[in-house]
Structures are given as structure tokens and as C-alpha cells.
N, C-alpha and C positions, 0 to 999 in steps of 0.2 A: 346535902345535895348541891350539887355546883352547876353551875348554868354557863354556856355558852353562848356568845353573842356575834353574831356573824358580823363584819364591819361593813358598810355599803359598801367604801373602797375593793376591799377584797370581792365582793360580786359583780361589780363594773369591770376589777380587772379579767375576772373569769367570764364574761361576758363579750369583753371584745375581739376577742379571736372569731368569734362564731359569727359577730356582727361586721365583722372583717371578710369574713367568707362567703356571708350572706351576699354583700355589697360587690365580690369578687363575681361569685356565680351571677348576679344579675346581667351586670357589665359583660362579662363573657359571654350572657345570655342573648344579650341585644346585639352585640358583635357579630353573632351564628346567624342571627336572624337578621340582620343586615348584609351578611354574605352571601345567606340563601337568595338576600331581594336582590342584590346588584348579578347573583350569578345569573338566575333567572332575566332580570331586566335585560342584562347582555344579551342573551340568547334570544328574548323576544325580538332584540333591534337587530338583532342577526340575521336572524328568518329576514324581518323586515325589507332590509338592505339587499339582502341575496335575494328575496321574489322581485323587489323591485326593481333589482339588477337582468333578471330572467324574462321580467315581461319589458323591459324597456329595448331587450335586442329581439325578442320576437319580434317586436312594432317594427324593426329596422330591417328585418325577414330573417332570422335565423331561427330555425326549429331546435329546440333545447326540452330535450325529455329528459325525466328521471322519475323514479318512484317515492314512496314518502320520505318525507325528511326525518334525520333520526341523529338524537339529541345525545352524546355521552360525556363522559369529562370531570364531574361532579366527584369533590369539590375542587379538582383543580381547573385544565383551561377548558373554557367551555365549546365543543366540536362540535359541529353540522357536519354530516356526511348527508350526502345525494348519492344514494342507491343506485346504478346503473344507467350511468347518464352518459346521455348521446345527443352531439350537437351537429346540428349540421349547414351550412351556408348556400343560395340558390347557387352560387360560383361552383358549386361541386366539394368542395373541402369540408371534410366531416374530421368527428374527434369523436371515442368510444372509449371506456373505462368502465370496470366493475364497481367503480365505488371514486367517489370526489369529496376529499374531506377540507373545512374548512375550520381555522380555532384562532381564538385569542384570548386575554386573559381577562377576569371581569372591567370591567369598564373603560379597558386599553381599544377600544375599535378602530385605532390608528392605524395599527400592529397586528395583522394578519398573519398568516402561516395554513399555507396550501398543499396539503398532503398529498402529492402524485406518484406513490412508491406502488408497484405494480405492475400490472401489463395494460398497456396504451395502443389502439388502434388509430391510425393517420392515414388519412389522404389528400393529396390537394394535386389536380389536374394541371398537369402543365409541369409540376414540379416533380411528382413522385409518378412512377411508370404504373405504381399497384399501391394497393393498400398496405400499409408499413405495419410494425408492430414494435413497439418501443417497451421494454421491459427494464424495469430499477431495481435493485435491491432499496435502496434509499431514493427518494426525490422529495425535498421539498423548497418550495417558491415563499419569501418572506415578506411581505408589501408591506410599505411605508404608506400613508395617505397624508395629503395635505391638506393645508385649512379649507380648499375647496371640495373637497372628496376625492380629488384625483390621487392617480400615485403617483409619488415622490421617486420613490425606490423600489427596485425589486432586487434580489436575490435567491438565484435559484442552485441548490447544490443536488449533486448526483454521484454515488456510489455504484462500482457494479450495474453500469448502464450497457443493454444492447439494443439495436437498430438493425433488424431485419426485415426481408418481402415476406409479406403473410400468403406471399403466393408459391416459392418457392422455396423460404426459410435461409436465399443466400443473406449473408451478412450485408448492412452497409456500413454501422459503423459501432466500435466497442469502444468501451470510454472504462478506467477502474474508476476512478474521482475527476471531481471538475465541477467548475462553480464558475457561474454569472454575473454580475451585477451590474446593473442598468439604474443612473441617477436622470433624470428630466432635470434643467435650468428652465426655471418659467420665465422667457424671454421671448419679445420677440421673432428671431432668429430660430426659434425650435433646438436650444441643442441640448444634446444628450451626449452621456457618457455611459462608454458601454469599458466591463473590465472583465475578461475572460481568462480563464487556467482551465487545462487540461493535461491529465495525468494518465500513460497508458493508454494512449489511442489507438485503436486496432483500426487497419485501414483494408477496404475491400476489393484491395490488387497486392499483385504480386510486383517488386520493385525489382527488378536489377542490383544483381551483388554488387557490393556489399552491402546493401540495405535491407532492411527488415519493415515487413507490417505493420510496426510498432512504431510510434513517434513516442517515446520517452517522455516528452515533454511540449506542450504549444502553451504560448500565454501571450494578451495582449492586451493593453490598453489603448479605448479609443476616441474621442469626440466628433461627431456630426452635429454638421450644423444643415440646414437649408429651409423649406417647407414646402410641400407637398401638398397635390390636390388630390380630389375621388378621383375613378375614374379607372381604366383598365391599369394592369400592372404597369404597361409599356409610359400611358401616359401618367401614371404617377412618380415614376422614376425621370421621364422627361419635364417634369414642373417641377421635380426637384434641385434637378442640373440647373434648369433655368434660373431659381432661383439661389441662386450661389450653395449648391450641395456640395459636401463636399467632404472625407474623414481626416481627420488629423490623426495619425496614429503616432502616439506615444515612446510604445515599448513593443515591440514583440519580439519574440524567444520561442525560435524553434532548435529542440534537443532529438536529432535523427543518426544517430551515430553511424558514418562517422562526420557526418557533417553536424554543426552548428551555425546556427546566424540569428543574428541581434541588429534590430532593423527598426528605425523611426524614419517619418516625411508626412506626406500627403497624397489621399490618393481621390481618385477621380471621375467622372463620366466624358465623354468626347459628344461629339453633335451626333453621334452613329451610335449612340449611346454604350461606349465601348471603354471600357478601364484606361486611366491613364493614370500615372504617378510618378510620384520622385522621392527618392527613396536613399539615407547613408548606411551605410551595410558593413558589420564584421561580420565575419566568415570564416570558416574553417571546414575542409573535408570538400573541399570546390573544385579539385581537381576527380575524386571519385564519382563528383555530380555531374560532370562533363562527360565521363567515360558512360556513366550510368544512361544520361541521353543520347547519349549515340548508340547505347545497347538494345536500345526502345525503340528507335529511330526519329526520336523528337525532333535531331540536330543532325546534321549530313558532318562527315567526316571532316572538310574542308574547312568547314566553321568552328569544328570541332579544334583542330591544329591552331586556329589563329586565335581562338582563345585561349589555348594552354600557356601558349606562348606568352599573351598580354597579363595575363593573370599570373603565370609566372613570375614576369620582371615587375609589378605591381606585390606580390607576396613579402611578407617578413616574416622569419622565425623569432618565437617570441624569445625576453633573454632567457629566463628560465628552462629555454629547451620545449619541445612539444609540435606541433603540425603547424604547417607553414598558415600563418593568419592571415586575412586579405581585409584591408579597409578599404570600400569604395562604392563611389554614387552608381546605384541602380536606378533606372527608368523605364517606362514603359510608356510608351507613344505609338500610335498609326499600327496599333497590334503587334508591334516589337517589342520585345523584354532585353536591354544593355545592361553590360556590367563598365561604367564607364564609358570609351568611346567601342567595344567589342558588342557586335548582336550576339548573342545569345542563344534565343529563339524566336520562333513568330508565335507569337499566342493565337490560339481557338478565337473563333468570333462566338461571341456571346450570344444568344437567339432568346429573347424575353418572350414567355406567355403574354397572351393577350388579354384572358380574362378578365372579368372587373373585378376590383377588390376594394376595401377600404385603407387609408393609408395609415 
């Protein structure tokens, strides 16, 4: 009879795979259930933040309805959707949506992301003739918050955007893509940087050939500085000016074929609270734009010749060949728009609502 003797060694070793996986599944276990507590915790200080957000502009008089809140996401970013929410200001300006969703990711609540893909109801008196209707294939707004709570950042991007009258369906404005982005400097001074692209603009006139509906392309970047008080529209744009308002613009880039222009300076308010700036300008397709305003009758013929002229002998073909290119200072003062020492046009006078708003 022979006997076998199992060695301890030999049962520790077959033993610790198991107590290895044991030790696994635990660890994974308390991980689940630490993600289920922070996904949940988020979404409690979610709610939290957003009622508290809700009754804090009621207090201020804005009516904000919607119906219950409804929770989905799990387990990835945790989303608040506001079922049929409709906000509206005593000034008149309302906002309507079938649905307002908000998410972030567990215990990021810095880092927001505002889902507004859908159809958008707008009004605001003074601005808009009727109720608008803003339609996205894509929309959504990204907020940064700061150590205070405030935002830092936003970012808002949009695919397949239209902007028509809910009254009669004409168009006001199509966008394919286009993106925002708006940074606050916490300074004194109040400035802000705003950076905008747009791609595929559909406009709601008909231009003068050669021009198309289409702008190809608008982009710019901006900074304002100034600060502002309550107050009606009129007088919050005049305590703005008073106090040194003012844009610094950057870059902008408008792509209208056949014209081009790439255009930085500053621009302005006057005492009649009227546009003024200054402006260094290339240009291309300037002479189609002259002809374009006199087709409209923006510009009377007269003005129309002494600028061909001026802009002419100012014009360079570039060496490469291609449309005559124009560099030169643009202004705008006492409702005249110059290209250099030539007027151009007279500009519209501006006519500001009076409503009160907040700034």
C-alpha cells in the first residue's frame, strides 16, 4: 500500500490564485460601489445647483417652468434633463424648448455641458419683430466654472443650425457649423474674450451679383473691456461707453466670394451712442463691392467713380498673380464708413430698445 502526502507548499500554491481573485473581486467590488456613491453624489449636487440656480432668478423675477427632472447617464456622464422648459423675463423675452439637458462627469462639476440640439423658441421685444424658432441638428454650450462658481468659459458649438419667424417660416439666418467661445478675465476692467467661426452662413437677402447668400466663411476674434450698469438697454450701453467700452478686435475673416477681407483695429460707441472705429484692412473683390452698392443703391454713382478711382491707384496685384489686393485704413466716424481718405458710405443710424435688461 503506498501513501501519498500532499506537501503544505503544494496547497499554498494552489491556493493562491483563488486568494488572489478573491482579493481582486473585493477591490473591484468596492470600486462599483464607490462609483455608484460619487455617480449618485454628483447628481444629487446637481439637482442641488440647478434648483438653486432656478429659484435664485425666480427671486430676481424670471418665471422658469418645466416638469420633473429626469435622471440618465449611468454609468457614464451623469444628465439632468428639464422636460419642457419655458423661461420667461417681465421685459418680454421668453425662451421655450422641449427638453434642456445638462451633464458632467462624476465629480468634475466644474465642467458642464448643455445640451441644446433641437428646436428653440425666442423672443425678445425690441430685437426680434415675432417669435423665432432656432432649430440644431447639434448644439451644445460647455462651461468652465471657477473657484468662485462663476463661469470662466463657455463654448458653444452648432451643426445644421436654422433661424427662422415662427410667424411666417421666412428665414433669418443658416449656419452648417460654428462655434463660440467666450473666456471672462476676472479683473477690474470686466474683460472678456469672445472667438467666433462660422461656416456656411446663409443670409436672408438677396445680394447683388456677383454675390451669393452664402458667406463661406466669418471668423473673429475679440476683447471688451468696459463695465456696465442695470438699467434699460440704452442706459446700459451708455455706462458702458462712459466707462472706457470699448472691442479690440483681433482677427476677422470674411470669405464672400468674390470679395475677401482680413480686418483688425478697434471699434467703438460715440456720445449719440453710434459705431465708430478704426480699422487696417486687406481686401480683395472691392471693386465688385462698389458696383454691388451702387446696384442696391447704398452709394449714388458719383461716390461710386471716386472711389474706383482711389482704390484703384491704392490696389496691388499680388506677385503670384490673382485679383487686385487692397491694404488700407478703414473708419468709421459721424456715421461715415472710409476706405482711407474716400467715403464709402453713410451708415444707418442705430435706434436702441429701451427696455430694461440686466447687463
Amino acid at each position: 500500500m503506498t501513501t501519498i502526502f500532499a506537501s503544505k507548499t503544494d496547497s499554498n500554491t494552489r491556493s493562491r490564485p483563488h486568494v488572489n481573485a478573491l482579493r481582486i473581486g473585493v477591490v473591484a467590488s468596492i470600486l462599483f460601489v464607490g462609483y455608484i456613491a460619487a455617480w449618485a453624489g454628483t447628481a444629487t449636487v446637481l439637482l442641488h445647483y440647478t434648483n438653486d440656480w432656478i429659484e435664485s432668478h425666480r427671486r430676481s423675477g424670471l418665471s422658469i417652468q418645466h416638469n420633473e427632472p429626469i435622471f440618465r447617464g449611468f454609468p457614464g456622464k451623469v444628465r439632468l434633463t428639464l422636460p419642457e422648459i419655458n423661461i420667461s423675463s417681465p421685459a418680454g423675452w421668453t425662451w421655450a424648448a422641449p427638453a434642456a439637458s445638462v451633464s458632467t462627469w462624476p465629480i468634475l462639476l466644474n465642467r458642464l455641458s448643455i445640451d441644446l440640439s433641437g428646436a428653440h423658441t425666442l423672443s425678445a421685444p425690441g430685437v426680434t419683430p415675432s417669435f423665432v424658432t432656432i432649430e440644431s441638428g447639434h448644439a451644445q454650450l460647455d462651461l468652465q466654472l471657477g473657484a468662485n462658481g462663476g463661469v470662466s468659459n463657455i463654448d458653444l458649438t452648432v451643426l445644421e443650425s436654422t433661424a427662422s419667424s415662427t410667424a411666417d417660416g421666412d428665414l433669418i439666418f443658416s449656419v452648417a457649423s460654428g462655434q463660440i467661445f467666450g473666456q471672462s478675465q476676472n479683473t477690474d476692467s470686466q474683460s472678456h474674450t469672445v472667438a467666433v467661426e462660422a461656416y456656411g452662413l446663409h443670409l436672408p437677402i438677396t445680394p447683388p451679383r456677383p454675390f451669393t447668400p452664402i458667406v463661406q466663411k466669418l471668423a473673429f476674434t475679440a476683447q471688451t473691456s468696459g463695465l456696465a450698469h442695470s438699467g434699460s438697454l440704452v442706459e446700459v450701453i451708455d455706462s458702458w461707453r462712459t466707462n472706457g467700452g470699448a472691442i479690440e478686435i483681433g482677427a476677422l475673416e470674411i470669405v464672400w466670394p468674390p470679395f475677401t477681407a482680413a480686418l483688425s483695429g478697434t471699434a467703438a460707441l460715440d456720445d449719440r451712442l453710434q459705431p465708430v472705429g478704426a480699422f487696417s484692412a486687406r481686401l480683395t473683390g472691392f471693386f465688385e463691392v462698389v458696383d454691388a452698392l451702387v446696384a442696391d443703391g447704398t452709394i449714388e454713382n458719383k461716390d461710386a467713380s471716386m472711389a474706383r478711382i482711389v482704390l484703384g491707384l491704392l490696389a496691388r496685384t499680388p506677385a503670384g498673380g490673382g485679383p487686385s489686393e487692397l491694404s488700407v485704413s478703414l473708419t468709421a466716424q459721424d456715421q461715415k464708413l472710409y476706405a482711407g481718405p474716400v467715403m464709402l458710405m453713410e451708415l444707418p443710424t442705430v435706434i436702441w430698445p429701451k427696455e430694461k435688461i440686466d447687463p
